[in-house]
NUVEXKE-111299 format. One record per residue (C-alpha): chain; residue in one letter; x, y, z. Coordinates in Angstrom, 1 decimal, padded with zeros to 4 digits. Last residue first. Layout:
N
('A', 'A', (X, Y, Z));
...
This chain:
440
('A', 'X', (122.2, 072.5, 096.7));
('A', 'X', (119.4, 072.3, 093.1));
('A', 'X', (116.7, 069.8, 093.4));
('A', 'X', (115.0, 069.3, 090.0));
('A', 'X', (110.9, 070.0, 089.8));
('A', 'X', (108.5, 068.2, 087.3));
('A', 'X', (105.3, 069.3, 086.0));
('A', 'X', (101.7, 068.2, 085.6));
('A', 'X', (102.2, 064.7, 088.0));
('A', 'X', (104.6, 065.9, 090.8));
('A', 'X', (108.1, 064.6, 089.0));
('A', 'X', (110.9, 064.7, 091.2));
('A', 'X', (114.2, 065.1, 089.7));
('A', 'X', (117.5, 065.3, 092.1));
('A', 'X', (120.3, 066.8, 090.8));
('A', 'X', (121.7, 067.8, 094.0));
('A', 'X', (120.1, 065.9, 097.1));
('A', 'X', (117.2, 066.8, 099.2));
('A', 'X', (116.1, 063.6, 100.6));
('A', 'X', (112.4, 062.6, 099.3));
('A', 'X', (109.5, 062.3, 102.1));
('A', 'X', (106.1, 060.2, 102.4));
('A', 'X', (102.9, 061.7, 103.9));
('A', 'X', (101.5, 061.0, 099.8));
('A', 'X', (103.4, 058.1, 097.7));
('A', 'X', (106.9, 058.8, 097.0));
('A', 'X', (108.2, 056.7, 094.2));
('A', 'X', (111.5, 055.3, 092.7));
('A', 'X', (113.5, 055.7, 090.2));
('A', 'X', (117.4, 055.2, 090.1));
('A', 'X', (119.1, 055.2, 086.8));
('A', 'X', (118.8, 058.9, 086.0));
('A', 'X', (122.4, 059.6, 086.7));
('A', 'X', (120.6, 062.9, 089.1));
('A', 'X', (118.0, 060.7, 090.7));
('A', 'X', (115.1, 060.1, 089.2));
('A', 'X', (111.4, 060.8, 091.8));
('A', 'X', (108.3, 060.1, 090.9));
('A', 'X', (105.4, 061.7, 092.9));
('A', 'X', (102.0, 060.3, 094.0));
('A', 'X', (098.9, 062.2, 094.4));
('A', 'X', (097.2, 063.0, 097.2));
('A', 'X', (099.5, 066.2, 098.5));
('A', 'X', (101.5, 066.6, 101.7));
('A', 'X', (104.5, 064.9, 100.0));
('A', 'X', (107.0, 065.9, 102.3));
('A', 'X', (110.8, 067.4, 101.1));
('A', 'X', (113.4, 065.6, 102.9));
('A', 'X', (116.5, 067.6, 105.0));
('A', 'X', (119.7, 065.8, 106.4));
('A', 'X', (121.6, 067.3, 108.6));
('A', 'X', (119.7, 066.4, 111.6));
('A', 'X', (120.1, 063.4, 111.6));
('A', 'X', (117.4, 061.0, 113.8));
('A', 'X', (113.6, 063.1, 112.4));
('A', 'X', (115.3, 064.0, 109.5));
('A', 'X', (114.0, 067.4, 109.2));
('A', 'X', (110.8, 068.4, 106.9));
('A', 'X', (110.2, 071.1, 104.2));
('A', 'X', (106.6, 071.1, 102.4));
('A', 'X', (104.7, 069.5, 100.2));
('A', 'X', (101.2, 070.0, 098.7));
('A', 'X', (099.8, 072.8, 100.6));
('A', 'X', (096.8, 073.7, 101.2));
('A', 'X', (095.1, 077.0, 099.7));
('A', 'X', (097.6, 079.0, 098.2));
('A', 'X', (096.6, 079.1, 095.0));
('A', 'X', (098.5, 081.8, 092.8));
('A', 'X', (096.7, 080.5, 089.6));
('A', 'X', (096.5, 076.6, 089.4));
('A', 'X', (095.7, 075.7, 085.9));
('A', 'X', (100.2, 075.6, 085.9));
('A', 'X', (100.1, 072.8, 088.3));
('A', 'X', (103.4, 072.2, 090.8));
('A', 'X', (104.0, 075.7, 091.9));
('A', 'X', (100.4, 077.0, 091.5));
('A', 'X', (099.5, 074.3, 094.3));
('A', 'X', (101.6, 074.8, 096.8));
('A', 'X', (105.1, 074.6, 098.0));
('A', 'X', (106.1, 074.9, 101.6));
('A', 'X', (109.4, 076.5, 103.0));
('A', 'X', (109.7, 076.7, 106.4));
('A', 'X', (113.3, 075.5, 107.0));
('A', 'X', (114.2, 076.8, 103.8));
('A', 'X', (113.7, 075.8, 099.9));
('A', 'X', (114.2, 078.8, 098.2));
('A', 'X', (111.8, 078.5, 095.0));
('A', 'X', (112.6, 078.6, 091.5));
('A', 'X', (110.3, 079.2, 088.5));
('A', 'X', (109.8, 079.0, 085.4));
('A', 'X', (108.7, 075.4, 085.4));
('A', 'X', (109.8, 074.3, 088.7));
('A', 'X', (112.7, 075.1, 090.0));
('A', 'X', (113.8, 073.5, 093.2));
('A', 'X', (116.4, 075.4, 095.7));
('A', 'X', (118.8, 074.5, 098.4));
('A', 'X', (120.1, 077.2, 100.4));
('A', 'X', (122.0, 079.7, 099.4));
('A', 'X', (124.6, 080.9, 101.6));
('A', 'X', (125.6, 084.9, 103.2));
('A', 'X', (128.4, 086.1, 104.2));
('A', 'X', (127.8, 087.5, 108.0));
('A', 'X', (127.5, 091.4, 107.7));
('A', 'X', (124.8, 091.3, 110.7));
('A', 'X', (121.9, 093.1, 108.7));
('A', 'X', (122.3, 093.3, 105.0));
('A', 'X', (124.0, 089.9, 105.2));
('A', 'X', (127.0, 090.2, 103.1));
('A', 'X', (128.2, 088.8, 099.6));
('A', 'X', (126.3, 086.3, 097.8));
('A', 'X', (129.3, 085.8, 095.3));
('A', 'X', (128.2, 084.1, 092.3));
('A', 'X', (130.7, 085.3, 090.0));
('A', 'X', (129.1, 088.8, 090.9));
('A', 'X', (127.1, 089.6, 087.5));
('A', 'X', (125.4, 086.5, 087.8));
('A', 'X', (124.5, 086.4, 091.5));
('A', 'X', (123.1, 089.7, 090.3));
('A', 'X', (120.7, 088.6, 088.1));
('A', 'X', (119.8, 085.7, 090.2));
('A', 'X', (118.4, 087.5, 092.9));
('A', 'X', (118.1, 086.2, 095.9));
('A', 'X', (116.4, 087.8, 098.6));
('A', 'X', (117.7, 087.8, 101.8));
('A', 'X', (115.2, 087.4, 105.4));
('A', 'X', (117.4, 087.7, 108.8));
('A', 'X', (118.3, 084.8, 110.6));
('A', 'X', (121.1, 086.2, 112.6));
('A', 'X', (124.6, 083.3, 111.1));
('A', 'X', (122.6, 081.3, 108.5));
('A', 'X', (121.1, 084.6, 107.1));
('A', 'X', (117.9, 083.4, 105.8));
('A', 'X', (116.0, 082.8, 102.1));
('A', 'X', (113.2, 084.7, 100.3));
('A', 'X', (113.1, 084.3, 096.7));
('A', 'X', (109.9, 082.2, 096.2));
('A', 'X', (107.7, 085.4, 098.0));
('A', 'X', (109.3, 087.6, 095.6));
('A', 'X', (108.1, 085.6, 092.8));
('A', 'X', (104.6, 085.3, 094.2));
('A', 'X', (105.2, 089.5, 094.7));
('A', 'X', (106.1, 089.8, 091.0));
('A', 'X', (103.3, 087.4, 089.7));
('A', 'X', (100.9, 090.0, 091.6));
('A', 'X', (102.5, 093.2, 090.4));
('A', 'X', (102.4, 091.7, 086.5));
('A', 'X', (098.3, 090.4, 087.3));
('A', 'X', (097.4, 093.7, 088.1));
('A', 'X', (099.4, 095.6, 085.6));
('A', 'X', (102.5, 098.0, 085.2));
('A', 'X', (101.0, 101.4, 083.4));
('A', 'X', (102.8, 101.9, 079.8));
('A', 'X', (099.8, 101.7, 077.4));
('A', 'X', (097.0, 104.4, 078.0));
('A', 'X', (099.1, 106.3, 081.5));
('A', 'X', (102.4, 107.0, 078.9));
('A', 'X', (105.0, 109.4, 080.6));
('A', 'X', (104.8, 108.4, 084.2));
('A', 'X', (103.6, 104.6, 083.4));
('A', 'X', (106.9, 104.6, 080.8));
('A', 'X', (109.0, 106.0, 084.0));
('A', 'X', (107.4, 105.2, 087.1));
('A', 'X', (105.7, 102.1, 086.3));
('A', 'X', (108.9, 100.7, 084.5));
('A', 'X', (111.2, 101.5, 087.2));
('A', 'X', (109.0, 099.5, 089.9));
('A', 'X', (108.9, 096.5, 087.4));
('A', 'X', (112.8, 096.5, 087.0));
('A', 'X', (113.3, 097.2, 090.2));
('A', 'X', (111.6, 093.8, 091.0));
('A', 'X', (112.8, 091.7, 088.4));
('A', 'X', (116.1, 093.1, 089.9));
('A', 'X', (115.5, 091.4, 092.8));
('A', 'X', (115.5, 093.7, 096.3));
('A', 'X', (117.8, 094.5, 099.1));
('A', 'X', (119.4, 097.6, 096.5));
('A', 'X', (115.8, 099.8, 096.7));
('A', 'X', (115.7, 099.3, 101.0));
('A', 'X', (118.8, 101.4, 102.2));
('A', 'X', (118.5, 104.2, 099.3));
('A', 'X', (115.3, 104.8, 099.6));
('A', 'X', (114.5, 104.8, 103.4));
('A', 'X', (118.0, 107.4, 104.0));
('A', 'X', (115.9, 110.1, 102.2));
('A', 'X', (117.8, 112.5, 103.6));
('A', 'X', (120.6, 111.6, 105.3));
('A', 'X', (122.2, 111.0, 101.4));
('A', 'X', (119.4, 112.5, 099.0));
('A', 'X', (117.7, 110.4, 096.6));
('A', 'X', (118.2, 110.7, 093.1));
('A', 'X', (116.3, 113.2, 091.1));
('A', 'X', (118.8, 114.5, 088.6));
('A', 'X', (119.7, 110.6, 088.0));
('A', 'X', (118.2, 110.8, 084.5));
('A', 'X', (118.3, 107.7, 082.2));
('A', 'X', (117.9, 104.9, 084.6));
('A', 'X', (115.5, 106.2, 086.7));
('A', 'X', (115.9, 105.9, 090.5));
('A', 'X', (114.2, 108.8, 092.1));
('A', 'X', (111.5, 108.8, 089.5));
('A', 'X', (110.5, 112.3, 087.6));
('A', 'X', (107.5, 114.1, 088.0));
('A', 'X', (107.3, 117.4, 086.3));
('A', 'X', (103.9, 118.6, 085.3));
('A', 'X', (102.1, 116.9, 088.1));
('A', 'X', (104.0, 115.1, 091.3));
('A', 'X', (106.8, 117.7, 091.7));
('A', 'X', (105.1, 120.4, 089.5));
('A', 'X', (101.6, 120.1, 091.2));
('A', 'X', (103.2, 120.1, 094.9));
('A', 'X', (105.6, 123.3, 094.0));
('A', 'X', (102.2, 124.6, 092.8));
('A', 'X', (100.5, 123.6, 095.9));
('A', 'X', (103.2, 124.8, 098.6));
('A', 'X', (106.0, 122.4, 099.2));
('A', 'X', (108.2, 125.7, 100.4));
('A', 'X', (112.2, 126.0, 100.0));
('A', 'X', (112.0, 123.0, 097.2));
('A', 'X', (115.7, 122.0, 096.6));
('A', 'X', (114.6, 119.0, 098.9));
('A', 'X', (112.1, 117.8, 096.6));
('A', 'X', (114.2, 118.0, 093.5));
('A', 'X', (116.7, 116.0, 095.2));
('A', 'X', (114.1, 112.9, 096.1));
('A', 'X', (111.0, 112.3, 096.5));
('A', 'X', (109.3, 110.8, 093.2));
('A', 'X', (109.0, 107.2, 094.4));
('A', 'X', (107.8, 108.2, 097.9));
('A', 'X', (109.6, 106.4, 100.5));
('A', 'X', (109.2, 103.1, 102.3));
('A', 'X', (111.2, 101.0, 100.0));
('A', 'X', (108.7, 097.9, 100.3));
('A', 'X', (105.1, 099.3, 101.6));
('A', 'X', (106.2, 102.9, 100.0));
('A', 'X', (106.8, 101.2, 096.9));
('A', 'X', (103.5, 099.1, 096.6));
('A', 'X', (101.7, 102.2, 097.4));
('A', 'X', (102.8, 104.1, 094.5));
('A', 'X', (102.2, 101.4, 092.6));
('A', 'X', (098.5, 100.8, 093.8));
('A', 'X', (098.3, 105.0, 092.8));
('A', 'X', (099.5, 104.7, 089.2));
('A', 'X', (097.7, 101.4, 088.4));
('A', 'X', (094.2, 103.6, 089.8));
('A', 'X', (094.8, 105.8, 087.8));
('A', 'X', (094.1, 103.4, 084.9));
('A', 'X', (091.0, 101.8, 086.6));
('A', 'X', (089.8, 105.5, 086.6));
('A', 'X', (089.7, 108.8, 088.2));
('A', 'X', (089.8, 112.0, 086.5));
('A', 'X', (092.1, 113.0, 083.8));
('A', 'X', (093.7, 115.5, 082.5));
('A', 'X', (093.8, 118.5, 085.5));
('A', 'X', (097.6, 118.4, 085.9));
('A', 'X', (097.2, 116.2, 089.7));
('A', 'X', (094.9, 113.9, 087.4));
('A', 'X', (097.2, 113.5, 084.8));
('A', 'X', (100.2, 112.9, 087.1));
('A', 'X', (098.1, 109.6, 089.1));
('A', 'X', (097.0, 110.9, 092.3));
('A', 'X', (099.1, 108.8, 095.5));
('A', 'X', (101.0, 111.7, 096.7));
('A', 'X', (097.4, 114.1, 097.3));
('A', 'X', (095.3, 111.6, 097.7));
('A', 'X', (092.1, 110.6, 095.2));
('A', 'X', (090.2, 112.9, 093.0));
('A', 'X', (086.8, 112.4, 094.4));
('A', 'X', (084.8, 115.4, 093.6));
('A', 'X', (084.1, 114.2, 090.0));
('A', 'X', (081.1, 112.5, 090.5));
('A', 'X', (080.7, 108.6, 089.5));
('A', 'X', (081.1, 107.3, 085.9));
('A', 'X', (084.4, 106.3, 084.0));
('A', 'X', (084.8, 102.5, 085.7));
('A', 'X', (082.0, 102.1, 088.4));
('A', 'X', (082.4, 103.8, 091.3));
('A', 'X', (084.4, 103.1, 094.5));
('A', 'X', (084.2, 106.0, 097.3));
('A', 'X', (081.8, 104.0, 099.6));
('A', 'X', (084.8, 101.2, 099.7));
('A', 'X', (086.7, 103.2, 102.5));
('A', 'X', (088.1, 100.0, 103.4));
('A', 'X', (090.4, 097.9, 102.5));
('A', 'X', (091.7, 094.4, 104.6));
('A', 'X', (095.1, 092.6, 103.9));
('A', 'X', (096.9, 089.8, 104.9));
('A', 'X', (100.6, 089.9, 105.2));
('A', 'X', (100.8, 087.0, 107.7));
('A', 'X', (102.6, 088.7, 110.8));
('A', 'X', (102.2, 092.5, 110.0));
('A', 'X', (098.5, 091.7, 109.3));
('A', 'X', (097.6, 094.4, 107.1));
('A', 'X', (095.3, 097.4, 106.7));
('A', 'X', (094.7, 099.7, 103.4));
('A', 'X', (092.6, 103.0, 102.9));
('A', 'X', (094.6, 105.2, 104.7));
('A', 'X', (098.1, 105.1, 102.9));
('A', 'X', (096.2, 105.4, 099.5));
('A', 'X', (094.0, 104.1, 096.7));
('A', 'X', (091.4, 106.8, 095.9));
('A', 'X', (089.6, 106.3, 093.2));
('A', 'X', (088.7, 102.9, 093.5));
('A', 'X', (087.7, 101.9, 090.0));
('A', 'X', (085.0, 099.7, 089.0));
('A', 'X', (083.8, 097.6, 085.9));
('A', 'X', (084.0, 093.7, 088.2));
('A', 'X', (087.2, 093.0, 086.5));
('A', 'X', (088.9, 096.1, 088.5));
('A', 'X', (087.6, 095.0, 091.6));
('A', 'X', (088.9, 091.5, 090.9));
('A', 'X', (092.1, 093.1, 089.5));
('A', 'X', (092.2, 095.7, 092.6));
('A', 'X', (092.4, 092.8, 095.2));
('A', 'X', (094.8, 090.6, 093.2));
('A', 'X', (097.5, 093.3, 093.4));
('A', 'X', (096.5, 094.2, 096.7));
('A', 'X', (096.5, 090.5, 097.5));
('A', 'X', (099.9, 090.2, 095.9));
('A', 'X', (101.4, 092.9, 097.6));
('A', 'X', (100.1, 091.7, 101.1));
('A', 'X', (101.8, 088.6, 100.6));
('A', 'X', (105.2, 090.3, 099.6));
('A', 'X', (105.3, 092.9, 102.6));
('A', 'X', (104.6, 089.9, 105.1));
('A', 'X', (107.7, 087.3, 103.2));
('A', 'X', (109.2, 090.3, 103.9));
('A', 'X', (108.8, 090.3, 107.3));
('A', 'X', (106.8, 093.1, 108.9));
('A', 'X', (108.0, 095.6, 111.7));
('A', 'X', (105.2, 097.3, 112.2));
('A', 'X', (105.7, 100.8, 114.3));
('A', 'X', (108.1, 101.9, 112.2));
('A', 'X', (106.6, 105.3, 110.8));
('A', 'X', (105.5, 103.8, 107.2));
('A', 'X', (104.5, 100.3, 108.4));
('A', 'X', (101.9, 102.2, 111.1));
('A', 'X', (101.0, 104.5, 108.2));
('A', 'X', (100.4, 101.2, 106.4));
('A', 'X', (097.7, 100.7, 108.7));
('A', 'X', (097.6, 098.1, 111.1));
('A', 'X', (095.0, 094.6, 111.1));
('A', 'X', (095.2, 093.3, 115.1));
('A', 'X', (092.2, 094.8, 116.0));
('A', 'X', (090.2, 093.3, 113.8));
('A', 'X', (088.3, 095.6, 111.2));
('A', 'X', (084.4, 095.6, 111.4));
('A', 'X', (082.4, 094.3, 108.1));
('A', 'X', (080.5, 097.2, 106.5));
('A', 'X', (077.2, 098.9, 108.0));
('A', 'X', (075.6, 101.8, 105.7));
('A', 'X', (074.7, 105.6, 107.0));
('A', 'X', (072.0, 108.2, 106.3));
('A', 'X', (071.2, 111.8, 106.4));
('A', 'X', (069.8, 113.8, 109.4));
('A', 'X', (068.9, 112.0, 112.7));
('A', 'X', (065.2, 111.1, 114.1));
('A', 'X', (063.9, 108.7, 111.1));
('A', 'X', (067.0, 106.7, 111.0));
('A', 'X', (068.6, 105.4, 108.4));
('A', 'X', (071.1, 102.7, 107.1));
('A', 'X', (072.4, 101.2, 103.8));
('A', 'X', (073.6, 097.8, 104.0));
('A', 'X', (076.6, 095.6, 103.1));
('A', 'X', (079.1, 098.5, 102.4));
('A', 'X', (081.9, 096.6, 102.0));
('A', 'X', (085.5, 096.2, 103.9));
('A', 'X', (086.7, 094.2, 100.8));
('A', 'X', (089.4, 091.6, 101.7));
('A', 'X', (086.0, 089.2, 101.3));
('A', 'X', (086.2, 089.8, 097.5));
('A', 'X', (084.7, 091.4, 094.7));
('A', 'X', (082.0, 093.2, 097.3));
('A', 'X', (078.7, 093.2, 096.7));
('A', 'X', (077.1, 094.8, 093.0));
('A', 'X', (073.7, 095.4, 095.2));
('A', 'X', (075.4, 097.3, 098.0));
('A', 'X', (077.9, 098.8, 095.8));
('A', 'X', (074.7, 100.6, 093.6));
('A', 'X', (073.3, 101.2, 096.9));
('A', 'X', (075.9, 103.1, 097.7));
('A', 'X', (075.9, 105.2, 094.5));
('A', 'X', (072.4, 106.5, 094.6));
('A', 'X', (073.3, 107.4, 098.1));
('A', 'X', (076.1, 109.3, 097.6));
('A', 'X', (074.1, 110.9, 094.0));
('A', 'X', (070.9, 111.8, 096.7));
('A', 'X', (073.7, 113.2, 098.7));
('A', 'X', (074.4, 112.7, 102.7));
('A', 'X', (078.2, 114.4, 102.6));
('A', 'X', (076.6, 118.0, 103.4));
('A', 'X', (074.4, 116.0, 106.4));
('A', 'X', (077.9, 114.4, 107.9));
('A', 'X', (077.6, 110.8, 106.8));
('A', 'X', (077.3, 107.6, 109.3));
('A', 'X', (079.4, 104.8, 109.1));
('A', 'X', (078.5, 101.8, 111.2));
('A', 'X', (080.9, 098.8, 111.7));
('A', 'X', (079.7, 096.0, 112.7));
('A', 'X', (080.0, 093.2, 115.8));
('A', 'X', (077.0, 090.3, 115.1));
('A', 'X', (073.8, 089.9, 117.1));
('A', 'X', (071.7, 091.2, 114.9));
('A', 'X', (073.5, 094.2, 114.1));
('A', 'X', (076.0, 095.7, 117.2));
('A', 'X', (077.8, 098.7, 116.4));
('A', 'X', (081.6, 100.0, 116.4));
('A', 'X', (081.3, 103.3, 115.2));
('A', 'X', (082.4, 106.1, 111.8));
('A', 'X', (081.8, 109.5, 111.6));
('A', 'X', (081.3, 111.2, 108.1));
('A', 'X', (082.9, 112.2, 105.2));
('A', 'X', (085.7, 114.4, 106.0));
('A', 'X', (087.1, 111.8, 108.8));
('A', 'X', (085.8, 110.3, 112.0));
('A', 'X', (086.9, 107.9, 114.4));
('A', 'X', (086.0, 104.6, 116.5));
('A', 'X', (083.0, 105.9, 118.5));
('A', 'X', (081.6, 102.6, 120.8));
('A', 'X', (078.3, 100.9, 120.9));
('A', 'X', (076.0, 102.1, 118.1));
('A', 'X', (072.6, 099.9, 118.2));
('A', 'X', (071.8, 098.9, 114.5));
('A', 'X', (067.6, 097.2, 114.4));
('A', 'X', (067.1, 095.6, 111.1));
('A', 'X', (064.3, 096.7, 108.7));
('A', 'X', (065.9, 094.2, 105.8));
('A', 'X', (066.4, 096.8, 103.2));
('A', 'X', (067.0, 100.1, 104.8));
('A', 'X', (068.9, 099.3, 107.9));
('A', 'X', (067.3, 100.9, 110.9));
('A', 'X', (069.5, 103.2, 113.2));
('A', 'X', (069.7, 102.9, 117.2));
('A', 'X', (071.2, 105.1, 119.5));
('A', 'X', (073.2, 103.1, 123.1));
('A', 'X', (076.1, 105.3, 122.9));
('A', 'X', (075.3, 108.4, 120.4));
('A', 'X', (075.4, 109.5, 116.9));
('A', 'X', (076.8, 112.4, 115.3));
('A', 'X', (079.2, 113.5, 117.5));
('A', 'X', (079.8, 116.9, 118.8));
């Protein structure tokens, strides 16, 4: 039987607002959680089951409430809620949109994201769990069911914020989920903390972009029962990445684990490399060998920069210089249609280089190094010569004037703002802080 009706009304604590539940949305080992209506504005209500309704719960809450969320990606609790007729108490949060999916949704195929999607969502969990990280909090209990996405934009929401507690407090009874615990905490080491936390967003990082566990493989199929001490042995005192370099005793299983091996060779090495280093030095060494917030986030920015198409299906590649290198610069085959693949052109700036495609837009950390990861408005972008269609300019969508040298360096000549440059080899444009050269 539910908890609250169609039509019943709670009070929020602080500002003695009227919250009329409208529709039942779901329920979970905490509580029960509605659509409701809160001055006029569409809420979600969460309402604890009377065990779950603590003095230390709601001690905690209001702690969030007052702290407020680190960003608006944050699913918050906003207000705490009571009502003098039903047992225990609730809070209101921002409600989800309909169109945000689950990562459960990615998992069994029924989101097909780009991965120019996968990448933006990575760098806002990455960012996400900084700020939160920044503020003296952990999550505790980053998982498949705590995360939603846009499978067109990458956006993300998380929710289930009522578990968050500041860094090294909070009661123990939140250990996180099973798959996603960090080693020490599945051996009885550790409990929850900013540190864990690095385990678990890395876990979930690989399951958005390989989608497979990174510790399923051979040794999980030689298991005859996954019971809780073959559990606490696979992901405890014995955890060993599917792909580590020094000991392939746990590689994925052919018709198995089909996920892994398919996915793991699409991507840069810079990526593998970070993936490998949170699963091998983060498995053995939690204090110093963790991968980073801010290393996950200028991963996924890079990732972003290193998507190109299949000129024969259209399907997303990734390039990957490192292995352009090590194959005399042969592309090889689209992963999908088996068409040879072609690079487009490609600017570098600074350190780094982007793939300049048909929808390609450059903003303002690629061109202004005080610029961290802004993608706000663009400051050029990819354009089609409106009479040849051959030829491709970049726009100047920002205020400021560029300088442009061509590859002898005795042409200059400037490209005020709404103006274009031609894409040509060698080409240098200068964007005021740093300076880009056109590569074909």
């Amino acid at each position: 039987m539910r908890i609250l009706q169609d039509g019943q009304s709670v009070q929020t604590a602080t500002s003695k607002m009227t919250c009329t539940v409208e529709v039942f949305l779901g329920g979970g080992g905490q509580g029960e959680v509605y659509q409701a209506a809160l001055d006029g504005q569409k809420v979600a209500l969460k309402w604890y089951f009377p065990a779950q309704a603590t003095a230390e719960q709601r001690a905690a809450l209001a702690v969030l409430v007052k702290k407020g969320a680190p960003t608006e990606r944050f699913l918050w609790p906003m207000e705490l809620c009571d009502s003098p007729d039903i047992p225990g108490f609730g809070y209101v949060m921002q409600l989800r949109a309909p169109h945000y999916k689950s990562i459960v949704d990615l998992m069994k195929r029924r989101a097909e994201p780009s991965f120019r999607a996968l990448a933006t969502a990575g760098l806002q969990l990455a960012d996400s769990f900084l700020d939160l990280h920044t503020m003296g909090l952990c999550y505790r209990d980053i998982s498949f069911g705590n995360v939603f996405f846009d499978p067109d934009s990458g956006e993300v929401l998380i929710c289930d914020n009522d578990n968050v507690a500041v860094d090294g407090q909070g009661e123990p009874g939140v250990l996180g989920t099973p798959r996603f615990m960090a080693p020490e905490i599945v051996r009885g080491e550790a409990l929850p903390s900013s540190r864990t936390d690095l385990f678990s967003l890395a876990v979930l990082l690989f399951y958005m972009l390989v989608l497979h566990h990174p510790l399923e493989g051979q040794r999980e199929t030689d298991i005859k029962c996954l019971d809780l001490p073959a559990m606490n042995k696979l992901y405890g005192t014995d955890p060993l990445f599917i792909f580590d370099p020094k000991d392939d005793s746990n590689r994925p299983v052919p018709g198995v684990h089909e996920n892994a091996l398919v996915f793991w060779p699409l991507y840069p090495q810079f990526v593998r490399d970070l993936f490998t280093e949170a699963f091998t030095d983060g498995l053995r060494d939690p204090g110093n060998g963790r991968v980073r917030e801010s290393e996950w986030r200028g991963a996924m920015v890079h990732l972003r920069d290193s998507i190109y198409y299949c000129g024969n299906c259209g399907m997303e590649a990734l390039y990957d210089m490192d292995a352009l290198r090590a194959a005399g610069g042969d592309l090889g085959e689209c992963w999908s249609c088996g068409h040879r693949l072609v690079l487009p052109p490609r600017i570098r700036v600074r350190d780094a280089v982007v793939m300049l495609n048909y929808d390609t837009r450059l903003y303002p950390h690629h061109v202004d190094s005080s610029c961290l990861y802004d993608f706000s408005n663009p400051v050029a972008e990819i354009l089609q010569h409106p009479t040849n269609p051959q030829i491709w300019g970049l726009r100047n969508l920002s205020q400021e004037k560029w300088t442009v040298t061509t590859d002898e360096g005795q042409s200059f000549s400037d490209v005020p703002p709404g103006r274009s440059v031609t894409l040509a080899v060698g080409t240098r444009i200068n964007f005021g802080k740093s300076e880009g050269t056109i590569r074909v």
